[in-house]
MARGU-533361 format. One record per atom (N, C-alpha, C): residue number from 0; atom name; x, z, y. Coordinates in Angstrom, 2 decimals. Example, Ala and Ser with C-alpha at 12.3 -4.5 7.8 and 13.67 -1.06 7.14 Angstrom:
BEGIN
[node 0 N [13.19 7.80 -5.69]] [node 0 CA [12.30 7.80 -4.50]] [node 0 C [13.20 7.80 -3.30]] [node 1 N [12.85 7.08 -2.25]] [node 1 CA [13.67 7.14 -1.06]] [node 1 C [12.90 7.87 0.03]] 
//
This chain:
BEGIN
[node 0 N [-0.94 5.10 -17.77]] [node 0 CA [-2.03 5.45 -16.85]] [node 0 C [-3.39 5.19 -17.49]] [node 1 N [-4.39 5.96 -17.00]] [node 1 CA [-5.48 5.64 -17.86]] [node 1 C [-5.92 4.01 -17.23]] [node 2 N [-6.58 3.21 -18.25]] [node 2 CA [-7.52 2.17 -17.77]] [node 2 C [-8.48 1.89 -16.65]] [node 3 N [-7.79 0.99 -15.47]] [node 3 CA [-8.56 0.70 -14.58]] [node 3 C [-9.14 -0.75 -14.89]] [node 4 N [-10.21 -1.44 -14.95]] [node 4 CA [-11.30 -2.19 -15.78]] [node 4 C [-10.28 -3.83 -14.51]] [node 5 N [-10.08 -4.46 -15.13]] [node 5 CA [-9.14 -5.57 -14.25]] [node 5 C [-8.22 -5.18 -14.08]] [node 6 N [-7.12 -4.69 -14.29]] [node 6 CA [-6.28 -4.45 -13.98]] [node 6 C [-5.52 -5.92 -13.70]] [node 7 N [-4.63 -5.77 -12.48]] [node 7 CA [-3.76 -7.23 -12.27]] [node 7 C [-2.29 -6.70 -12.87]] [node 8 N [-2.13 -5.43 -12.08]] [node 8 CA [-0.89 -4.55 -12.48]] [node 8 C [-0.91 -2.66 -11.66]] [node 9 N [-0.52 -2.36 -12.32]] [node 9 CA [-0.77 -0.93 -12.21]] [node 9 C [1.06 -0.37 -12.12]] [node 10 N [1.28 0.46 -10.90]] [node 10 CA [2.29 1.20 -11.11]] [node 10 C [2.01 2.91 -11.03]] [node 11 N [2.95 3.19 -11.53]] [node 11 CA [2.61 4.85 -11.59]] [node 11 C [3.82 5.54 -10.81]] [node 12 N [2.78 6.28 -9.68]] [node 12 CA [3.72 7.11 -8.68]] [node 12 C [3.95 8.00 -8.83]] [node 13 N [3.21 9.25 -9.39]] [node 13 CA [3.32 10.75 -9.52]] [node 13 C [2.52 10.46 -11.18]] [node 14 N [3.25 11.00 -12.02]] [node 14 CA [2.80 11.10 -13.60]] [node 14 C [1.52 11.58 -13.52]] [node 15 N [-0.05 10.73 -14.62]] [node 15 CA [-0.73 11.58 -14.49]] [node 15 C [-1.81 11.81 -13.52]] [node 16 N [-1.07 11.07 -11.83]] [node 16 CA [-1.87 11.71 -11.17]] [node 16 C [-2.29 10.59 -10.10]] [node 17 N [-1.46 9.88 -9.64]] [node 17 CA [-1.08 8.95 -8.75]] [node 17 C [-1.18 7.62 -9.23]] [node 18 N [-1.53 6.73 -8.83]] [node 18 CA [-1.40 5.14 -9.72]] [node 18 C [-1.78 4.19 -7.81]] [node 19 N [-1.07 3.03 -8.31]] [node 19 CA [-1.37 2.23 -7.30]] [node 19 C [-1.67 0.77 -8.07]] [node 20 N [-2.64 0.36 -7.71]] [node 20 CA [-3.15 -0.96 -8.86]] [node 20 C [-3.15 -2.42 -7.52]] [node 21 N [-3.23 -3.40 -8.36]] [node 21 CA [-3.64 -4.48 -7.64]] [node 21 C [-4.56 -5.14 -9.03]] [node 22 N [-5.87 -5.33 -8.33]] [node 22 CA [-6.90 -5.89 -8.82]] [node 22 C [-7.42 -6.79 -9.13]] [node 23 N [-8.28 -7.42 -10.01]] [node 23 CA [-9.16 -8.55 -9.52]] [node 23 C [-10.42 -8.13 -9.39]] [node 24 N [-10.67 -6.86 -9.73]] [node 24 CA [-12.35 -6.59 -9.31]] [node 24 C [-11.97 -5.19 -9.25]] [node 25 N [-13.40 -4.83 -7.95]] [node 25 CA [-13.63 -3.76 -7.59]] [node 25 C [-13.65 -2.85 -8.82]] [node 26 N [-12.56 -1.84 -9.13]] [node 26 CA [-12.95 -0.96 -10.68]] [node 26 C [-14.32 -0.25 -10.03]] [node 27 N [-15.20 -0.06 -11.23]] [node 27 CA [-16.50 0.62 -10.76]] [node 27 C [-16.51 1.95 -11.38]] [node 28 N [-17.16 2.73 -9.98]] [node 28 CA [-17.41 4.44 -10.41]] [node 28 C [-16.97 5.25 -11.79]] [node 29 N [-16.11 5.95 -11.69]] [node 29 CA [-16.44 6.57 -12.83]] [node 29 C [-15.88 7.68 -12.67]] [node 30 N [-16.11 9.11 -13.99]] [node 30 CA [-15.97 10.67 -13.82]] [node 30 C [-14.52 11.01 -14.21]] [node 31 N [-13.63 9.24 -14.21]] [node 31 CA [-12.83 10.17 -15.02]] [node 31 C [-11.48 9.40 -14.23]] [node 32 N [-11.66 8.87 -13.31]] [node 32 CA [-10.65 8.24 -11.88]] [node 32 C [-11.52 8.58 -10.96]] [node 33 N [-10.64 8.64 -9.65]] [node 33 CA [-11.36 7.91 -8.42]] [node 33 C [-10.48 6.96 -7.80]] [node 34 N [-11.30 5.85 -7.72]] [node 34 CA [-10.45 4.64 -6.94]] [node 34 C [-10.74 4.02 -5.46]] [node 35 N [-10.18 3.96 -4.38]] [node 35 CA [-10.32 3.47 -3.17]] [node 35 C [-9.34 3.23 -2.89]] [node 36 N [-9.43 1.49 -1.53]] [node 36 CA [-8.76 0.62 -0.87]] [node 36 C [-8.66 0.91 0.33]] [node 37 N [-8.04 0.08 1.06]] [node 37 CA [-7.73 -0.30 2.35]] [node 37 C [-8.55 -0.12 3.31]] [node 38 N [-9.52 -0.89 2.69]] [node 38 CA [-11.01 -1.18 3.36]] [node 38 C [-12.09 0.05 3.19]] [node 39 N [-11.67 0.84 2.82]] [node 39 CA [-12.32 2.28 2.49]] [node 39 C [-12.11 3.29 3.58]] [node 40 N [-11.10 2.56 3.98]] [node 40 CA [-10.35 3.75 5.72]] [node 40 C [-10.72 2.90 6.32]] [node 41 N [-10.12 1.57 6.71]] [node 41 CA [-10.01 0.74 7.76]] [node 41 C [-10.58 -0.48 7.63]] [node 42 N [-11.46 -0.46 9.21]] [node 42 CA [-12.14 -1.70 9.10]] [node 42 C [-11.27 -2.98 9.22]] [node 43 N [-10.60 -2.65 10.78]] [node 43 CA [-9.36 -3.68 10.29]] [node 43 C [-8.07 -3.40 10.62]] [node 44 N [-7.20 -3.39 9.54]] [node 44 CA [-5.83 -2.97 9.24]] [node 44 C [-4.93 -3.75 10.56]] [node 45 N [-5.07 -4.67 10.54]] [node 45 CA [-3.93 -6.06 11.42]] [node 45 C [-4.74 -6.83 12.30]] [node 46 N [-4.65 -6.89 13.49]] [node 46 CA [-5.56 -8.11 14.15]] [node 46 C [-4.51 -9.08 14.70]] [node 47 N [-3.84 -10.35 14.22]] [node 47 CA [-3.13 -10.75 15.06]] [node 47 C [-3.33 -11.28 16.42]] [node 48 N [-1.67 -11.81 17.04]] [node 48 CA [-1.57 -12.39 18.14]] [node 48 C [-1.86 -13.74 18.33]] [node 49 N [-0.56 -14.45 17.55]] [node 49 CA [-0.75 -15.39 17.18]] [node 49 C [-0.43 -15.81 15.78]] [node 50 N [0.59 -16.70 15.43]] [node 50 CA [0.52 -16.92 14.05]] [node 50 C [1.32 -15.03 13.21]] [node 51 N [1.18 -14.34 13.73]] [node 51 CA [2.12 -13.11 13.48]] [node 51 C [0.96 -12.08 12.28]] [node 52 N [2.08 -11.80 11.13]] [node 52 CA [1.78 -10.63 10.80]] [node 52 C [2.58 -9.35 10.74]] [node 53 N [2.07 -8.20 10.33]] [node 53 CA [2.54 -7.01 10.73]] [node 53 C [2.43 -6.12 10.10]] [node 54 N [3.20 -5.26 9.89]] [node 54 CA [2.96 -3.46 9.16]] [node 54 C [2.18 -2.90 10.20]] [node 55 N [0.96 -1.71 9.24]] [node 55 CA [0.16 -0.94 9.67]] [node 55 C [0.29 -0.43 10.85]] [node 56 N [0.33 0.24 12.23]] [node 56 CA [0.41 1.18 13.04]] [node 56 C [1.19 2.04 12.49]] [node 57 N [1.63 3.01 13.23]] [node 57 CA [2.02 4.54 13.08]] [node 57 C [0.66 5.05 13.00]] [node 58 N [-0.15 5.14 14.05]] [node 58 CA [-1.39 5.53 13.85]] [node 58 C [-1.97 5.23 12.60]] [node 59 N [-1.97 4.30 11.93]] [node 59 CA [-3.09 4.06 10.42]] [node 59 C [-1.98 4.41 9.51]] [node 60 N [-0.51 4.47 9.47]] [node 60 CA [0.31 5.13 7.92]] [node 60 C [-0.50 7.10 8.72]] [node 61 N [-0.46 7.67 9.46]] [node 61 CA [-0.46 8.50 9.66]] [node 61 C [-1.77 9.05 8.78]] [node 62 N [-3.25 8.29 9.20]] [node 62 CA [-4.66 8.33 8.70]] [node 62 C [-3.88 8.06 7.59]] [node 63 N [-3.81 7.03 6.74]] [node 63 CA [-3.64 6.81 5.56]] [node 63 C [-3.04 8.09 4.50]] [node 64 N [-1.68 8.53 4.97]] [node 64 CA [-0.62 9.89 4.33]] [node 64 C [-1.94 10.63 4.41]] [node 65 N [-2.37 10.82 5.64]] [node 65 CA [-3.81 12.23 5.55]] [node 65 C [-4.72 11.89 4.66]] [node 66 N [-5.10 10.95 4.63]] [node 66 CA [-6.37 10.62 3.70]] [node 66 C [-5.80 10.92 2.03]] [node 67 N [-4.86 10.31 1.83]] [node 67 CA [-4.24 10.41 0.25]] [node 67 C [-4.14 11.64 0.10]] [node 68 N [-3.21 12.16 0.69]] [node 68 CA [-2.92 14.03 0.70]] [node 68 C [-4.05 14.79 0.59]] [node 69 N [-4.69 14.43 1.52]] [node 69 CA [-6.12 15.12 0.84]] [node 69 C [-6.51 15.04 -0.33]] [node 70 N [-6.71 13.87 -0.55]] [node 70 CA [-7.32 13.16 -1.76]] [node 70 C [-6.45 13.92 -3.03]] [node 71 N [-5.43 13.87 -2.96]] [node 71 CA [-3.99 14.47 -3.90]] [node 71 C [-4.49 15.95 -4.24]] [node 72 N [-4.61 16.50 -3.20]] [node 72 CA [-4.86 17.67 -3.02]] [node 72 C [-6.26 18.65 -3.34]] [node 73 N [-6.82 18.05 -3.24]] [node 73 CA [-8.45 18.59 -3.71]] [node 73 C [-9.31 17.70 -4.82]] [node 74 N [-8.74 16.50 -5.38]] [node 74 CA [-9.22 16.09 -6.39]] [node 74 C [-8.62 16.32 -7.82]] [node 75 N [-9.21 16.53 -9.16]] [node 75 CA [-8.64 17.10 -10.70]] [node 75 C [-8.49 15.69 -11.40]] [node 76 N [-8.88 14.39 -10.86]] [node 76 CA [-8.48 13.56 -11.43]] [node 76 C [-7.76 12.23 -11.11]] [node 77 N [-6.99 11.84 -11.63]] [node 77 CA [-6.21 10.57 -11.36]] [node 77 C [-6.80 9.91 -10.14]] [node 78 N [-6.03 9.32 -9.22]] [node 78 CA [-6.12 8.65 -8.18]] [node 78 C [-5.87 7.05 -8.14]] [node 79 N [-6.67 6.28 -7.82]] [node 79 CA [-5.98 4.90 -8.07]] [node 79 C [-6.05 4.47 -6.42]] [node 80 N [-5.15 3.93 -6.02]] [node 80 CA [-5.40 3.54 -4.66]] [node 80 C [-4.65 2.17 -4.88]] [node 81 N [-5.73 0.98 -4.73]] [node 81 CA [-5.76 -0.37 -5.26]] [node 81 C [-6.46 -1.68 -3.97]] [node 82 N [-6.07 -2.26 -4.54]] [node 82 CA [-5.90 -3.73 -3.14]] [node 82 C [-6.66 -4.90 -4.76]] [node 83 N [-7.26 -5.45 -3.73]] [node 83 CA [-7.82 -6.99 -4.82]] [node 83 C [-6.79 -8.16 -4.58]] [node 84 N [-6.19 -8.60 -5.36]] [node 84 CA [-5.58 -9.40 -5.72]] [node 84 C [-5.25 -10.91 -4.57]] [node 85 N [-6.92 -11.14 -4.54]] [node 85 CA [-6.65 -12.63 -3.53]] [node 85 C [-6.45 -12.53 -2.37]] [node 86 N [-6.53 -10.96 -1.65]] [node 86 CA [-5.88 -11.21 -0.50]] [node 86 C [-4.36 -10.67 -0.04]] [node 87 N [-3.77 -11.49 -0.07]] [node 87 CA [-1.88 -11.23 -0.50]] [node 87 C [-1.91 -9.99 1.14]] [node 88 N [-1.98 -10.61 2.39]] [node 88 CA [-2.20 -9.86 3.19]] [node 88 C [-2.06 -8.82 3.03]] [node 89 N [-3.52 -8.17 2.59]] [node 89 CA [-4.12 -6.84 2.23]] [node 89 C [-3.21 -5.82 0.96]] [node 90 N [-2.88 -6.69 0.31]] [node 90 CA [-1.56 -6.38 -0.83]] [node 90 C [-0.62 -5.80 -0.14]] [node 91 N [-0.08 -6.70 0.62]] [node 91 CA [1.16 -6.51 1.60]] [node 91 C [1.26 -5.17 2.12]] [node 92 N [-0.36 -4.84 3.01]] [node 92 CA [-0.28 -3.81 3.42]] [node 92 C [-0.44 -2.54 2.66]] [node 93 N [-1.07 -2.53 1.43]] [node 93 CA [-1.40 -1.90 1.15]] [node 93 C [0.15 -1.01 0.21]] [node 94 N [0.85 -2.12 -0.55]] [node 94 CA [2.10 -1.49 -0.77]] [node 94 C [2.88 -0.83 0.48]] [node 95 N [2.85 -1.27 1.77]] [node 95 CA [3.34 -0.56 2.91]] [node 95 C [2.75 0.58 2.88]] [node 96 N [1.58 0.98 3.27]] [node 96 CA [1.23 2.42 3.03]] [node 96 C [1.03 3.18 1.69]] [node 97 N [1.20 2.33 0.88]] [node 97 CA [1.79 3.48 -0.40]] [node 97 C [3.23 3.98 -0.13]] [node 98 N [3.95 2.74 -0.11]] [node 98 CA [5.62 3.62 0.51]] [node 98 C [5.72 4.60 1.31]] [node 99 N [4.80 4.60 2.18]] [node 99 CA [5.03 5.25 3.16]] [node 99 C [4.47 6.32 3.10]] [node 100 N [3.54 6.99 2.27]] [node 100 CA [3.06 8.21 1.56]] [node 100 C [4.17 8.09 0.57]] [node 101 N [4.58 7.71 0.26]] [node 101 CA [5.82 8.46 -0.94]] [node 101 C [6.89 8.90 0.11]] [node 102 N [7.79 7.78 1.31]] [node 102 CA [8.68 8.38 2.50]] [node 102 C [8.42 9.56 2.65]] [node 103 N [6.81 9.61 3.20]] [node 103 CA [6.25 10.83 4.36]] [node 103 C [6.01 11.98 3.26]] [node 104 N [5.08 11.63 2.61]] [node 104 CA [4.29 12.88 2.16]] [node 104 C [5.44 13.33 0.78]] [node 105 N [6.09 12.71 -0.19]] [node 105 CA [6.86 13.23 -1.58]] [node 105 C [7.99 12.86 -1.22]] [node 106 N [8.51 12.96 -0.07]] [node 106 CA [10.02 13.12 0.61]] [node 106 C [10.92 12.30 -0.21]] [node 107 N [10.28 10.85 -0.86]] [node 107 CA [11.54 10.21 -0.99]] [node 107 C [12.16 9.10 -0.37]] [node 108 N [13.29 8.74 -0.66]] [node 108 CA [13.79 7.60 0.37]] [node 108 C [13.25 6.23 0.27]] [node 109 N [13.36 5.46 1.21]] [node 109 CA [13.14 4.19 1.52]] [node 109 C [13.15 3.13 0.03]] [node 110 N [14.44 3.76 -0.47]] [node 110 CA [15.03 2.86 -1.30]] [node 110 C [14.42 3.15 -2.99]] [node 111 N [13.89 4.74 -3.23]] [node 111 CA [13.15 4.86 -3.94]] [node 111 C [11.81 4.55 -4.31]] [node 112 N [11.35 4.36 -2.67]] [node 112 CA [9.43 3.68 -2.99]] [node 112 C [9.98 2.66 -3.29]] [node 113 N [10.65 2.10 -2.24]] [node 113 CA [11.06 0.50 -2.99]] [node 113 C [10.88 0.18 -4.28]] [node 114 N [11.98 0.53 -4.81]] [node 114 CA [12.40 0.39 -6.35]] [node 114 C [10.81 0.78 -7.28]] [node 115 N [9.82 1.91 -7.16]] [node 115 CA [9.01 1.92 -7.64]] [node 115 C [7.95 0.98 -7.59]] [node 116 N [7.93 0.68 -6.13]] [node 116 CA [6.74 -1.12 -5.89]] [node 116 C [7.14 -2.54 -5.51]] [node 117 N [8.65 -2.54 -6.62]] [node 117 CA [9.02 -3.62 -6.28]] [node 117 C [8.63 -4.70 -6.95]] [node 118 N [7.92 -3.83 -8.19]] [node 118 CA [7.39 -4.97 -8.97]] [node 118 C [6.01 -5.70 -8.60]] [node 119 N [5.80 -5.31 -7.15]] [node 119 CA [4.72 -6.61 -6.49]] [node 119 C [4.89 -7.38 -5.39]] [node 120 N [6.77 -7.37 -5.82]] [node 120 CA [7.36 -8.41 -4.66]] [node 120 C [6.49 -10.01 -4.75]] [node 121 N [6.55 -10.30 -6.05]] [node 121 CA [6.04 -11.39 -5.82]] [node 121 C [4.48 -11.92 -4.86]] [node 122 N [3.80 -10.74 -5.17]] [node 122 CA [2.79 -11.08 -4.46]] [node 122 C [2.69 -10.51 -2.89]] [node 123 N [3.83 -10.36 -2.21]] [node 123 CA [3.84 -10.00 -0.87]] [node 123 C [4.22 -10.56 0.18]] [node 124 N [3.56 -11.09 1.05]] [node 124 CA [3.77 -11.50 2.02]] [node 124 C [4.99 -11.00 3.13]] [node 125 N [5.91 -11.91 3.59]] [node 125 CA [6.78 -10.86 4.64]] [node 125 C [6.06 -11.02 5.67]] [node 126 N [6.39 -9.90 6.32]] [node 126 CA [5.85 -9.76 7.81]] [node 126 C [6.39 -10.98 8.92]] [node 127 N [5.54 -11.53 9.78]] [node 127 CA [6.30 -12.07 10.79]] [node 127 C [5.63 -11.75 11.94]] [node 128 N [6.88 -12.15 12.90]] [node 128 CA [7.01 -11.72 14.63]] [node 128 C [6.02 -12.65 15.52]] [node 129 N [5.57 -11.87 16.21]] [node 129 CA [4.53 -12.21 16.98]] [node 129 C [4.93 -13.28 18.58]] [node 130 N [5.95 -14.35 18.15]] [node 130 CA [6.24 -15.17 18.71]] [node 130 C [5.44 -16.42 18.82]] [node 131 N [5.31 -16.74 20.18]] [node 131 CA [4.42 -18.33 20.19]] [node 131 C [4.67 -19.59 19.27]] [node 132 N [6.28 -19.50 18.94]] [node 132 CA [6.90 -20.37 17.96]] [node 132 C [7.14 -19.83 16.65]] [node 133 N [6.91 -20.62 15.51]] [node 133 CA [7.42 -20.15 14.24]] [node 133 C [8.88 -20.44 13.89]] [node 134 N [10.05 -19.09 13.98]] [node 134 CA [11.52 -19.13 13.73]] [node 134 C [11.43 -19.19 11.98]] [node 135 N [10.42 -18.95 11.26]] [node 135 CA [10.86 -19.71 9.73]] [node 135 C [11.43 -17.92 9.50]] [node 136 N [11.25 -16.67 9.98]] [node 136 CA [11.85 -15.88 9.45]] [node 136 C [10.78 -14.66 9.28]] [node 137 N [10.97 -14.23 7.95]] [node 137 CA [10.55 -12.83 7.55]] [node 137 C [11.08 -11.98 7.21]] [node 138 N [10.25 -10.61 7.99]] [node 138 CA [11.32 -9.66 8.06]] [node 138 C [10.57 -8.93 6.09]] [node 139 N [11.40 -8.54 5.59]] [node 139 CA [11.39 -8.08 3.82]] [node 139 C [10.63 -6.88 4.21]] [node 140 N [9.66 -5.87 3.32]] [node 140 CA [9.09 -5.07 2.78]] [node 140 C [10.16 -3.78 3.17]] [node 141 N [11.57 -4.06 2.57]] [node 141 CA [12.57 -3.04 2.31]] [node 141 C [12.74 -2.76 3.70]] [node 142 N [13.06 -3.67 4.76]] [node 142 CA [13.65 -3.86 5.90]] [node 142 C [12.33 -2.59 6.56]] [node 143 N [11.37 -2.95 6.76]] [node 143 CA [10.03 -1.81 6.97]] [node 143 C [10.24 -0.84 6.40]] [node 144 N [10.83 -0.22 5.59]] [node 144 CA [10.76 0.74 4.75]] [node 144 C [11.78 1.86 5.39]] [node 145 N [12.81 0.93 5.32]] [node 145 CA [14.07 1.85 5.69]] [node 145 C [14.16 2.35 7.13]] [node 146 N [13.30 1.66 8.26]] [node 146 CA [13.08 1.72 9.81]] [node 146 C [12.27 3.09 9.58]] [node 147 N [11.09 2.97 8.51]] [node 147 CA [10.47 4.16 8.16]] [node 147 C [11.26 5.60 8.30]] [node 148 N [12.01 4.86 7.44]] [node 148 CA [12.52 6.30 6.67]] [node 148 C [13.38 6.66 8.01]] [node 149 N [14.26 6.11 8.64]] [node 149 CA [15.22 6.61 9.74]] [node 149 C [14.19 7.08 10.96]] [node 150 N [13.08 6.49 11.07]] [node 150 CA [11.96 7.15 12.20]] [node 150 C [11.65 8.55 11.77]] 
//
C-alpha cells in the first residue's frame, strides 16, 4: 500500500484501492491518498448506558457503507479509512464498520472480513452488555460479524 506517514498498521482490503490503517497521527493532506475517520461522519459513534459498550447502529453501518461507496466510487485514488491508535474504543468500532462494508457493500462473508482484520485483534476491545452489573463477559468482534452477515 502506498505510505501513510505513522503508520501503526495498515491492512489492505481491495488491491490498490482500499486500505484500513490504525494510526498514531492524523496522516496529513495529500494528492496522492485520501484519508478519513470515524470522527469525519460521526460526532458520536456510542453513547453509553452504563458501564456498556457497543457496535455501531444499523443506522451509522448503513451512513458509513454509503459514505465509503461513494467515496470507492467517485474517487481515482487510494482510500485510507483509519482510527488513531489511543483510542481502543474508536478502533473497535472502526474495524466493525470496515467489516461491515466488506459484508454489505463486496458481498463477503462474516468469516472473510474477519480473517482480513484480524490482525487488530489485539487492539480491540469486546463489546459489553448494557447491564447494571458487570457478568465479566464479552461478546468477540466475530460473534458481531456473523449476526451481520445472517441479518
Amino acid at each position: 500500500p502506498p505510505p501513510v506517514p505513522m503508520t501503526h498498521r495498515t491492512e489492505t482490503i481491495v488491491e490498490g484501492k482500499l486500505f484500513f490503517s490504525v494510526v498514531e497521527a492524523v496522516p496529513k493532506p495529500s494528492v496522492d491518498f485520501h484519508a478519513f475517520c470515524i470522527d469525519d461522519i460521526f460526532e458520536i459513534l456510542y453513547f453509553p448506558f452504563a458501564n456498556d459498550f457497543g457496535p455501531p447502529s444499523t443506522a451509522q453501518l448503513y451512513i458509513f457503507d454509503r459514505t465509503l461507496k461513494d467515496k470507492f466510487q467517485r474517487l481515482d485514488v487510494p482510500i485510507y479509512f483509519y482510527q488513531l491508535a489511543k483510542d481502543l474504543r474508536k478502533v473497535t468500532n472502526a474495524v466493525f464498520l470496515m467489516a461491515g462494508f466488506c459484508i454489505l457493500s463486496l458481498k463477503w462473508s462474516a468469516d472473510q472480513a474477519w480473517k482480513k482484520l484480524a490482525g487488530f485483534e489485539d487492539l480491540l476491545i469486546k463489546y459489553v452488555d448494557a447491564a447494571a452489573t458487570n457478568f465479566g463477559y464479552g461478546l468477540p468482534m466475530i460473534s458481531c460479524l456473523r449476526a451481520m452477515e445472517k441479518a
